[in-house]
Structure formats: C-alpha cells, structure tokens
C-alpha positions as CSV (number, residue, x, y, z in Angstrom):
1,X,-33.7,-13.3,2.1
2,X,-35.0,-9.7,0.8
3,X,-32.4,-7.5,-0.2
4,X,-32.8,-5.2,2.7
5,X,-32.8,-8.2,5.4
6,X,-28.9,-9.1,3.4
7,X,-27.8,-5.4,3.5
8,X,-28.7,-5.4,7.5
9,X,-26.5,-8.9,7.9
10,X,-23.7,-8.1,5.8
11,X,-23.6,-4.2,5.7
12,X,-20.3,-4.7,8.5
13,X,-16.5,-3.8,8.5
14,X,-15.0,-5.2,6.1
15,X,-11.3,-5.3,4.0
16,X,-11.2,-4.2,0.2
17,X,-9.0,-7.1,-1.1
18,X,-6.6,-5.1,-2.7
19,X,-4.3,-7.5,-1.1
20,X,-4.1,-10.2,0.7
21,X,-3.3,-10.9,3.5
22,X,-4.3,-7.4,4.3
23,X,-2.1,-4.9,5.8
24,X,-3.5,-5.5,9.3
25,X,-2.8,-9.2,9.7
26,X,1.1,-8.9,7.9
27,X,3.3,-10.5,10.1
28,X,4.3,-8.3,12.8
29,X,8.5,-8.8,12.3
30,X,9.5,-6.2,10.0
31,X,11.1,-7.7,6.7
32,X,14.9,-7.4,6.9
33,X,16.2,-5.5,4.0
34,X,18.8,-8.5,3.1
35,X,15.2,-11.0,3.0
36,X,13.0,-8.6,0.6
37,X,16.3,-8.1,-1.7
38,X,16.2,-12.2,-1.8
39,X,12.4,-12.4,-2.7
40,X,12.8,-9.4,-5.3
41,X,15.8,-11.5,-6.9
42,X,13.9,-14.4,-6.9
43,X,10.9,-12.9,-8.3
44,X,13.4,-11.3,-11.3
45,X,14.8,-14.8,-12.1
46,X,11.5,-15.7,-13.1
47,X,10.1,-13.0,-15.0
48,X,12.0,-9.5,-16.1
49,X,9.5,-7.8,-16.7
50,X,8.3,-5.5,-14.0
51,X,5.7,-3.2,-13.1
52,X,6.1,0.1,-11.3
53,X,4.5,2.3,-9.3
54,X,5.1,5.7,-7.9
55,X,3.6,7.7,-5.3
56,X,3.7,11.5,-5.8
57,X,1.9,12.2,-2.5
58,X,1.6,16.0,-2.7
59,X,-1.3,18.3,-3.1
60,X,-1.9,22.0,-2.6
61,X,-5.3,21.8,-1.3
62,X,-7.1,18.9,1.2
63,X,-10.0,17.3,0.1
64,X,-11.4,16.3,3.5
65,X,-12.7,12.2,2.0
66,X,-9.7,11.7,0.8
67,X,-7.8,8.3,2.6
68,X,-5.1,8.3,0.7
69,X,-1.3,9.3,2.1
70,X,-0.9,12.9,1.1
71,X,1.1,15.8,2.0
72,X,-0.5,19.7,1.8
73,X,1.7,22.5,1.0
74,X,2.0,25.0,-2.0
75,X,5.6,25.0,-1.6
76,X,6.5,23.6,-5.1
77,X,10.3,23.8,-4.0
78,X,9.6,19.9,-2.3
79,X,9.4,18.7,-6.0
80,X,13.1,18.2,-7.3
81,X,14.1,17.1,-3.4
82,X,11.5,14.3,-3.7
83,X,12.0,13.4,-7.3
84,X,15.9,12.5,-6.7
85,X,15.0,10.6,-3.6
86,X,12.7,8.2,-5.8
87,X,15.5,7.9,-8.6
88,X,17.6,6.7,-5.6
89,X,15.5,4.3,-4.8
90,X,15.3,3.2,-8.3
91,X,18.7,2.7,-8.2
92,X,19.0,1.0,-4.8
93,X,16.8,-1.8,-6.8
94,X,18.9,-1.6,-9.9
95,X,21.8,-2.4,-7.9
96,X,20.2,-5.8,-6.5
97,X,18.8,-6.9,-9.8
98,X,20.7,-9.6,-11.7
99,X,19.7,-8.0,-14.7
100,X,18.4,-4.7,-16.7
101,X,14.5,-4.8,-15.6
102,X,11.9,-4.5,-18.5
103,X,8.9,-2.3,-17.8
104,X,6.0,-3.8,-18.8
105,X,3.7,-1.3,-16.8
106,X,4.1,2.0,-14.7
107,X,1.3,3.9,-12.8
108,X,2.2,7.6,-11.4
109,X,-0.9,7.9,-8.0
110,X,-0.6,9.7,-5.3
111,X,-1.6,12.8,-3.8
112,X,-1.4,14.5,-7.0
113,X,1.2,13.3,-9.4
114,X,-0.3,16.7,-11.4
115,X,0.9,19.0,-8.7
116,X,4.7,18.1,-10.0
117,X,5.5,19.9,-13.3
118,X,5.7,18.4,-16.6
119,X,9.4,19.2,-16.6
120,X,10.1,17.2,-13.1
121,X,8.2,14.3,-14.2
122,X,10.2,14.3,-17.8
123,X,13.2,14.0,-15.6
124,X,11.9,11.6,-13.4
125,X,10.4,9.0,-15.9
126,X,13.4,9.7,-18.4
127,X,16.0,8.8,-14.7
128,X,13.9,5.6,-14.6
129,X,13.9,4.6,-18.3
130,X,17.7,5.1,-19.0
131,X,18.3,1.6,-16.7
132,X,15.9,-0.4,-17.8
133,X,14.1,-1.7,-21.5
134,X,10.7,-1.1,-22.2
135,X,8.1,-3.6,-23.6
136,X,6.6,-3.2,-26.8
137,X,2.9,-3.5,-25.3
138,X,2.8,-1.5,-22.2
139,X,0.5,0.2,-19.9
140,X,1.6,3.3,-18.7
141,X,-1.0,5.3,-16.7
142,X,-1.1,8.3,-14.5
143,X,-4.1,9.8,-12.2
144,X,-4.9,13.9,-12.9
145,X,-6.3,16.5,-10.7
146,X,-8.2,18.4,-13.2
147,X,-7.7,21.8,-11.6
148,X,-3.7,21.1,-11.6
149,X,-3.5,19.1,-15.2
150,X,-2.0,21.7,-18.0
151,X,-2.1,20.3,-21.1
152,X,1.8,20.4,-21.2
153,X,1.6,18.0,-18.5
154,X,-0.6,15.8,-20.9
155,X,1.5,16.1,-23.7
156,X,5.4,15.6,-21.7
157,X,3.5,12.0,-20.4
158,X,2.5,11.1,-23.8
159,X,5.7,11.8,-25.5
160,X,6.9,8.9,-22.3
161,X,4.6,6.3,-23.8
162,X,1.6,7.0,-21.3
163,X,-1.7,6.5,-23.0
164,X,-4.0,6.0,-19.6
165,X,-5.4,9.2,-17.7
166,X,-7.6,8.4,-14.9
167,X,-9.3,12.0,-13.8
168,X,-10.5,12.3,-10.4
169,X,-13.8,13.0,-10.7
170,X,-15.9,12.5,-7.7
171,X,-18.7,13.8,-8.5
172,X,-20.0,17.1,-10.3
173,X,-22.7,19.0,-7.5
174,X,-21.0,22.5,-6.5
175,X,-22.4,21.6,-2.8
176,X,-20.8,18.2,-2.8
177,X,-17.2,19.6,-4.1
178,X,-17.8,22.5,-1.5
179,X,-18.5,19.7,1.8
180,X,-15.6,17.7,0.1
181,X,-13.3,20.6,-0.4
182,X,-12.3,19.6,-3.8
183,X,-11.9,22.5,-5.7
184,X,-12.5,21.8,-9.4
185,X,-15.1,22.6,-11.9
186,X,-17.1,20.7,-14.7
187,X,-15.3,22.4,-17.6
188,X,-11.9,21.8,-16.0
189,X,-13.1,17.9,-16.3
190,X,-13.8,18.5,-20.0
191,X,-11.0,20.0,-21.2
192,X,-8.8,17.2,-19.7
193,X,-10.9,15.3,-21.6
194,X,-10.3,16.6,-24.6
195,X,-6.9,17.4,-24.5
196,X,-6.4,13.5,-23.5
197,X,-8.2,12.5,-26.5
198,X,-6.5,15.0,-28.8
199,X,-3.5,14.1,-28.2
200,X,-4.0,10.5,-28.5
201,X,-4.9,8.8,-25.1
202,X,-6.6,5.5,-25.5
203,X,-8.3,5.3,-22.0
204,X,-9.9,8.0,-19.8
205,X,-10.9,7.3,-17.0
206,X,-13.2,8.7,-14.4
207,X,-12.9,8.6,-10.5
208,X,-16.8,8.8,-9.1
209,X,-17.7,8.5,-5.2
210,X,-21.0,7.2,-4.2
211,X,-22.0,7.6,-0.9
212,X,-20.7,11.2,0.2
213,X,-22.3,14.1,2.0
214,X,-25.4,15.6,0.7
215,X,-25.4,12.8,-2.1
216,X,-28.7,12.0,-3.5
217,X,-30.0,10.0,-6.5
218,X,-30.9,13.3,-8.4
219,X,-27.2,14.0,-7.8
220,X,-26.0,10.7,-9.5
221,X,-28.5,10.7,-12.3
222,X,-26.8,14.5,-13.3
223,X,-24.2,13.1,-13.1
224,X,-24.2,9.9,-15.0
225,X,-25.9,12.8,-17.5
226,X,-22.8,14.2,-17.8
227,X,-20.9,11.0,-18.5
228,X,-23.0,10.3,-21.4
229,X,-22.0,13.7,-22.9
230,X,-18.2,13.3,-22.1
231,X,-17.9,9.4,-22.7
232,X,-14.8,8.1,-20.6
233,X,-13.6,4.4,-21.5
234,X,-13.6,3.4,-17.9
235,X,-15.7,4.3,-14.6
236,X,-14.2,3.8,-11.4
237,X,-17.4,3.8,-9.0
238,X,-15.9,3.5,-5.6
239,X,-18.0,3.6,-2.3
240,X,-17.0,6.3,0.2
241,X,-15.1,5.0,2.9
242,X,-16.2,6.7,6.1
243,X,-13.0,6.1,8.0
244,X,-12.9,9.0,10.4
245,X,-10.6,7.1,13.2
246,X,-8.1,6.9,10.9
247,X,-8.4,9.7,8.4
248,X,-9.5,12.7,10.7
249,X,-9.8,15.3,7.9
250,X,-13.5,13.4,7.2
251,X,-14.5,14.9,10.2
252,X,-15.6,18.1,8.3
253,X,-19.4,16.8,8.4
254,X,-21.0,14.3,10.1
255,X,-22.5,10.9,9.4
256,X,-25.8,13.2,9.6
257,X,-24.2,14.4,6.4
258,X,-24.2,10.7,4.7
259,X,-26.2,8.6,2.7
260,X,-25.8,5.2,4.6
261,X,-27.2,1.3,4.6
262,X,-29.9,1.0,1.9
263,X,-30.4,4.3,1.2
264,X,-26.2,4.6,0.0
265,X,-26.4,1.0,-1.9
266,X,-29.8,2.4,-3.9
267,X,-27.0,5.2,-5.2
268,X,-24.7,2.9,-6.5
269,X,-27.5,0.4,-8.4
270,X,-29.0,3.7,-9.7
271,X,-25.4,4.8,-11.3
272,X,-24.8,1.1,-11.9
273,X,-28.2,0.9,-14.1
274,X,-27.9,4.0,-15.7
275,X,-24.2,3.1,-16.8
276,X,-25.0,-0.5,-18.2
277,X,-27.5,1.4,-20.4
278,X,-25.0,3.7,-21.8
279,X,-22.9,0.5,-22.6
280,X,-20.7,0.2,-19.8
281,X,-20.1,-2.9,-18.9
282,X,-19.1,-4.0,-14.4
283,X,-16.3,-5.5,-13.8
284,X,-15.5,-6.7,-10.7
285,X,-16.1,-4.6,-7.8
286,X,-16.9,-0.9,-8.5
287,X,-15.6,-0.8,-11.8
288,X,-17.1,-0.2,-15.0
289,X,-15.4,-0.4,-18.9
290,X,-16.9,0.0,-22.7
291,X,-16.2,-3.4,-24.5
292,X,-13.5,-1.0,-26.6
293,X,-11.4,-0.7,-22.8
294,X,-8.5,-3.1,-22.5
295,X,-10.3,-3.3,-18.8
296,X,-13.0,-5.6,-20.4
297,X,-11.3,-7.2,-22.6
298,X,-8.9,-8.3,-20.2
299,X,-12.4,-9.5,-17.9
300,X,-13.2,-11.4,-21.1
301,X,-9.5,-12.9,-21.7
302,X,-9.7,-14.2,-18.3
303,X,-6.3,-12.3,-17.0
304,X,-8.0,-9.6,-15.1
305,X,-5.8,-8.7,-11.8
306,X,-6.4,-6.7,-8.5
307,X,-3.5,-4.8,-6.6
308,X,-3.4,-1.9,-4.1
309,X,-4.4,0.2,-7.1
310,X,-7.1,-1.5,-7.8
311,X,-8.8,-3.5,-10.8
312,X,-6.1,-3.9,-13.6
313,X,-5.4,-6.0,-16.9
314,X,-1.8,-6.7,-16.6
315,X,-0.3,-8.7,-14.0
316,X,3.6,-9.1,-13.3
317,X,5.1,-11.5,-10.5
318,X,7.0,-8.4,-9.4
319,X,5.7,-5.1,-8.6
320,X,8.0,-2.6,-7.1
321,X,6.6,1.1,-5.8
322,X,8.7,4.1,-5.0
323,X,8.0,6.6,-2.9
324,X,6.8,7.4,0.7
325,X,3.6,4.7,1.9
326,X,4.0,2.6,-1.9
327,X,3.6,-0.9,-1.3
328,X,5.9,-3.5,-3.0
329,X,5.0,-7.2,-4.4
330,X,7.1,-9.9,-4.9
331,X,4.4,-12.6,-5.6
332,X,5.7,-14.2,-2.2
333,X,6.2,-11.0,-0.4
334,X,5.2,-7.4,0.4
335,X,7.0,-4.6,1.9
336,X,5.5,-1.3,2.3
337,X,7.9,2.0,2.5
338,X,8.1,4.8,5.0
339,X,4.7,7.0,5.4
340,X,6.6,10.4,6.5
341,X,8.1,11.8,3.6
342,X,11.9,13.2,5.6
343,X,11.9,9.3,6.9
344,X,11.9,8.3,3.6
345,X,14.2,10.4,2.3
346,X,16.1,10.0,4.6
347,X,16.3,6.7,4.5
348,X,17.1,6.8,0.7
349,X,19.6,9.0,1.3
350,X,21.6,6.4,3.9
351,X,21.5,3.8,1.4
352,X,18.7,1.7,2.8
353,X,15.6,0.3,1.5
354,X,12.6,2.7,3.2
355,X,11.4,-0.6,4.9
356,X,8.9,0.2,7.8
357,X,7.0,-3.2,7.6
358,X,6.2,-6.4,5.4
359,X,4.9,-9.7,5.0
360,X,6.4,-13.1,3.8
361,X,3.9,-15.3,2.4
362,X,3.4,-18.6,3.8
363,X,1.9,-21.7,1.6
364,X,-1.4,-21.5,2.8
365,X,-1.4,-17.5,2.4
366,X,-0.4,-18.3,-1.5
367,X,-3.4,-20.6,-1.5
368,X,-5.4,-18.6,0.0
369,X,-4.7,-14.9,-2.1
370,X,-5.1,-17.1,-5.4
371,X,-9.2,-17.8,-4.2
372,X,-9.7,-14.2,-3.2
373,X,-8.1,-13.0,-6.5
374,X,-10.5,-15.5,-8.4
375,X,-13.5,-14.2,-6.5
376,X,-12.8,-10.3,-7.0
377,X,-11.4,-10.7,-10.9
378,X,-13.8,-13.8,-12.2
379,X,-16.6,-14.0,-10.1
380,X,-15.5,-17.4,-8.7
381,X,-13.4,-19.9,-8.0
382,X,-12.5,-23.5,-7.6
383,X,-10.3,-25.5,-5.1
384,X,-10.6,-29.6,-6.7
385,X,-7.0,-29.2,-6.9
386,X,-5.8,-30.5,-3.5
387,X,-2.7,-27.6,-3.9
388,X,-5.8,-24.9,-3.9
389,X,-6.9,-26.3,-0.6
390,X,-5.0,-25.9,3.1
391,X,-6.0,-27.4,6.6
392,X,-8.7,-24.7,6.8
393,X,-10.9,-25.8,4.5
394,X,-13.2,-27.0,6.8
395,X,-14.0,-23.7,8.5
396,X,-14.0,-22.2,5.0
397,X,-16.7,-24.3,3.7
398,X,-19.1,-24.3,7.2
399,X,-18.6,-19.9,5.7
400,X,-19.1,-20.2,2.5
401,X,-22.7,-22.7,3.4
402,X,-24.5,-19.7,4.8
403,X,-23.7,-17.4,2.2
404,X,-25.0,-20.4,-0.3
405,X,-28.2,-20.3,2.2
406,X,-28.3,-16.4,1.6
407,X,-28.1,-16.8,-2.0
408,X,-25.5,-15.2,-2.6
409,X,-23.4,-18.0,-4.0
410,X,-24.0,-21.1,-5.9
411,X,-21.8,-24.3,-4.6
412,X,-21.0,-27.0,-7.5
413,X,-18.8,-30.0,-5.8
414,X,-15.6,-27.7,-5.0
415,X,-16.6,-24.7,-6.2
416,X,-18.1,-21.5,-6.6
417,X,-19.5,-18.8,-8.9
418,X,-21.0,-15.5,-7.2
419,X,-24.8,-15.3,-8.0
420,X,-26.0,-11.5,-9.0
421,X,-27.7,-11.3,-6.1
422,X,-24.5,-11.6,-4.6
423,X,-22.1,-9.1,-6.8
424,X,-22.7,-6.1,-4.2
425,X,-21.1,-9.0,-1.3
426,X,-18.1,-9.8,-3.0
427,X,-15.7,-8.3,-0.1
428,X,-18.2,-10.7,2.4
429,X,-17.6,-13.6,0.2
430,X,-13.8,-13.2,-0.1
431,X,-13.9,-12.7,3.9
432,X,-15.2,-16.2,4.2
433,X,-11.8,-17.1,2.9
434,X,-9.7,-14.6,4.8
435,X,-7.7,-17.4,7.5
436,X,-6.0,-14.6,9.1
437,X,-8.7,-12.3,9.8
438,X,-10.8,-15.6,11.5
439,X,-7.9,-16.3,13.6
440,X,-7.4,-13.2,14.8
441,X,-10.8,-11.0,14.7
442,X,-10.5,-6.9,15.0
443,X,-10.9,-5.9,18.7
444,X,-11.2,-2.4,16.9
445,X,-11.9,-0.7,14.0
446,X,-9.6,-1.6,11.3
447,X,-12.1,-1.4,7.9
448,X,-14.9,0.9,6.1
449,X,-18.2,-0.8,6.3
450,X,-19.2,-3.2,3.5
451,X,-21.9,-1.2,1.3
C-alpha cells in the first residue's frame, strides 16, 4: 500500500498513549481518597524514590493552540495563594508515606511555570525538599516561556539542582506566532539559550509544532535553519492537535487555515529529514535527541519511559503531581486532581486529596499498558510469556494481521517490531492493543486525528 493510500486508512482519531488506559475509558467510580492513599503506600513500600510533577498553570497571555489546562490573568498576586496550596498538598502525601520520600526526578509544566518569580519558586521547591532526600543522579527539569524567562529565574532553578530547560518554541514565522497568539521573538529564544548553557544546563530543549496555521515547508526548513545555528540537545516535534470541541480558543482560524492529511505529514518527514542530518537522532514518537542527550542514551540502554509528559529516561513506580489537572501514578493506579483552580484549593485547604476522578488497574490493564509502553519506547514488543497475554489476545492478533498486511509491522511467532514504514502509525499500532477502547468505541469525538 502507497504511503498516501495508508495516510487515507489510518489518518483517524486517535489517543496519544501518554497513558494507558486513557483518560476516557478510566473507570467511571471516582477513586476514594482512603483507596489511592492504599495504592500510593503500596507503591512506597516498593520503591522510595519518587518522581514529581507540578502544574503551574498560569499565563499572562492565551496562545489560542494551546490544549493544555491554563489559567489567563496578569494578576501576579494568584502566585503565593497557589504556591502554599501545592506545599499542602505535598504535605497531605508526606503525612500518608511510611517514610521520608527520595526524589529521584521533578518536572515544573504547566501554563507557564516562568510566569511565577524566581523567588516563589525558591520557596516552593526549597518547601518540597526540606521533607524529603534527594538522589544523587537526578533529573530535574522545568519548561520556559521565553518571553517570561529572566535569567534570575534560570539561575534560582539551577542553584535547586535543575539542569533540564525545555523552551517552548513552536515555531519561529512572525505570521505563525501572530495566528497562534504566542508573543515571543527569535532573540528571546537565544538568549534563553545561552543563559541555559552559561550557567551550566546540560539539556535544552525545544518545543516545535508541525501542522499549524499558515505552516508550510519553507516555514520548517527556516526553521530547522535556525536549529542548526542554536543547537538544542533535544527536539520535541509534536503534531498540532486540532481539538476545537474541546479547546475552543483554536477557533481563532479555521481548518482553511491548516496544513492537513499528506500535505501536514510531508511537514514533519521534511523537519524529520532535515534533523537526522544535523545529527539528531528519533526517538519514539515525535521526539528527537543528539547521541550526547540522556534521551538517547536512555533509547539505547533500553529504559526509555512514556508518561503524561511525554517521552522520558527515568522511570519510578510512583509518580505523584501537584497542582490543579496533574495526574498521579501509582503503577496500579491513577488519580487526576481538580481542573478549577478555587476547587483545588479548596480542596487542599479542607484537608482532602483534590480527587475529581481515577482508575484502578485491573490485570489485564497491567498487561496491556506494559505492550503499549514497549511499542511507543522500543519499537516493539513481545507476549511468549503467557503473563504478557489476557483473554483478548485473540481479537488483538485478528488487529495486529492487517497492520502486518499493510506493512506496517513485521510478526515473528509472538511478536512484533514496528517496520519504518510504520514509525509515523505508532499510536494506530498501540490502538490494536487498546481492550478498552474496542469494547467501548467513541460515539463522539474524544481524540486529535492520527497524522
């Protein structure tokens, strides 16, 4: 099959796989706080060491693509407020571990964790180290606005141990920042850059969109251009989600407005290209690293991991996320805090978990995340163990046939490895596998197209 005839077949809604199951299918009784507090015990029994995320989801301007939970204001006076609600829910975990936690990673997203000033977020990492021990090898990263990133931010998260900036970059046409509303320029992007590498980062990382209004392949070969001149150690190359149900804000243009089908995949195997010939190296799905980037060398160690953040090279059986919308993993559990920012604080501020929904993981969904985690991080996976397979199997393999027939997998006995021609299908591969979302099809739209 032609590479236009597969985009036509398998160019349909589709989840991302930062999870599984994904948040659509979780089980539809909430998660009592006494059960999470069980499975986040559990999970410290096994393993101390932790990682943490925290959502900062503020930002003084909206860019209209954006899917992410975010609140718009300039009123910096919501920053202390919200900073002592997440150190009480910091505490409301400290208070149920059997233990003193060890960080082993921590990851400030948001919004715009640079919209908080360096001084708030010295108080608020400094309130979440003086409970807890911190690993000797750790991963502490934080993603920057480079419109709202002073270098005194960069140098208060350094003196905390963070070596990781990820800079959202998007893209670097005038006309496509100005349909986007993202105000920012190319010489705020650089001296981010710098600064980071000045003062010691060891991994920059860029934030590009392919597939947004007005985008064109003139506009992605300036700006891969531009990466060769400024040389970040990762590339996040993420396809626009065009989402507008869900995320009205994207309704600022049109689909008129988008690059879409084959003409939006052409983008990304343009920038794709033109990255591998700078030395970048894929991994996974819509990420690039230099072989110098703990990214790929984690790819090449075999311990790459995916979470709701994305691609990373550290893994812990618990995961716990502060702050209005973060998502929490126990390894046999997620919970996912309140979206509206007073209802979590308010929440905090009674004492209780900000619980609005979860999902306890049943065998088979343990089976079943392990093969979708070996498909997105290694290209493959195997099920000749009998405890990799479930009662499913059957339906799973009649799936998996016809993507073998469209050549987008090779079949060995019980396995798989993804083919090249089918690295651009890897969230149509993993769907093969999805159990939940066979048994219980969208009647709506739930998920951004594939390509």
């Amino acid at each position: 099959m032609t590479n236009s005839l597969l985009l036509e077949k398998y160019n349909t809604p589709v989840p991302r796989y930062t999870s599984y199951p994904t948040v659509p299918y979780w089980d539809e009784k909430p998660v009592a706080e006494e059960a999470w507090i069980a499975h986040v015990q559990d999970a410290f029994q096994v393993d101390r060491g932790i990682s943490l995320y925290i959502h900062l989801p503020y930002c003084e301007k909206l860019c209209t693509y954006c899917g992410c939970n975010k609140r718009i204001t300039k009123n910096h006076g919501v920053e202390q407020p919200y900073i002592a609600s997440l150190l009480k829910e910091w505490h409301l975990y400290l208070k149920n571990l059997p233990g003193r936690p060890l960080i082993k990673a921590l990851h400030l997203g948001g919004g715009t964790p640079t919209f908080f000033h360096p001084d708030q977020l010295d108080t608020l990492i400094r309130g979440i180290f003086k409970h807890a021990d911190i690993a000797s090898d750790v991963d502490f990263g934080f993603e920057a606005h480079p419109s709202s990133t002073t270098r005194q931010h960069l140098e208060t998260l350094y003196n905390l141990g963070f070596r990781r900036i990820s800079v959202g970059v998007q893209d670097f046409a005038p006309e496509i920042l100005e349909i986007i509303n993202r105000q920012q320029t190319e010489e705020e992007v650089q001296q981010v850059t710098e600064w980071a590498r000045e003062l010691g980062y060891t991994s920059v990382n860029y934030d590009l969109i392919f597939g947004l209004p007005l985008q064109t392949p003139e506009h992605i070969r300036t700006t891969m251009h531009k990466l060769e001149l400024l040389r970040p150690d990762r590339i996040a190359f993420y396809s626009y989600a065009h989402v507008p149900w869900i995320k009205p804000s994207q309704r600022a243009y049109s689909e008129v407005d988008l690059p879409l089908g084959p003409a939006k995949r052409a983008l990304y195997e343009l920038g794709r290209d033109l990255l591998e010939e700078m030395g970048y190296v894929e991994i996974g799905m819509d990420h690039f690293a230099l072989p110098t980037d703990e990214l790929y060398k984690s790819m090449k160690r075999g311990t790459l991991h995916r979470n709701f953040m994305g691609y990373t090279p550290y893994d812990t059986r618990l995961s716990i996320a502060l702050g209005a919308s973060s998502i929490s993993d126990s390894w046999d559990g997620f919970v996912q805090n309140e979206k509206n920012i007073e209802d979590y604080q308010k929440s905090v501020e009674q004492g209780h978990f900000p619980i609005v929904k979860g999902h306890l993981f049943s065998e088979e969904d343990q089976i079943i995340r392990t093969h979708i985690l070996n498909i997105m991080c290694r290209y493959g996976t195997d099920w000749s163990d009998p405890a990799l397979q479930t009662a499913l199997f059957e339906d799973i393999i009649v799936r998996i046939e016809e993507l073998e027939a469209d050549g987008l997998i090779e079949i060995n006995g019980q396995s798989l490895k993804v083919t090249a021609l089918g690295r651009p299908f890897l969230r149509n591969i993993c769907l093969a596998f999805d159990a939940r979302y066979w048994q219980k099809q969208p009647g709506g739209k739930l998920f951004s197209q594939a390509i």
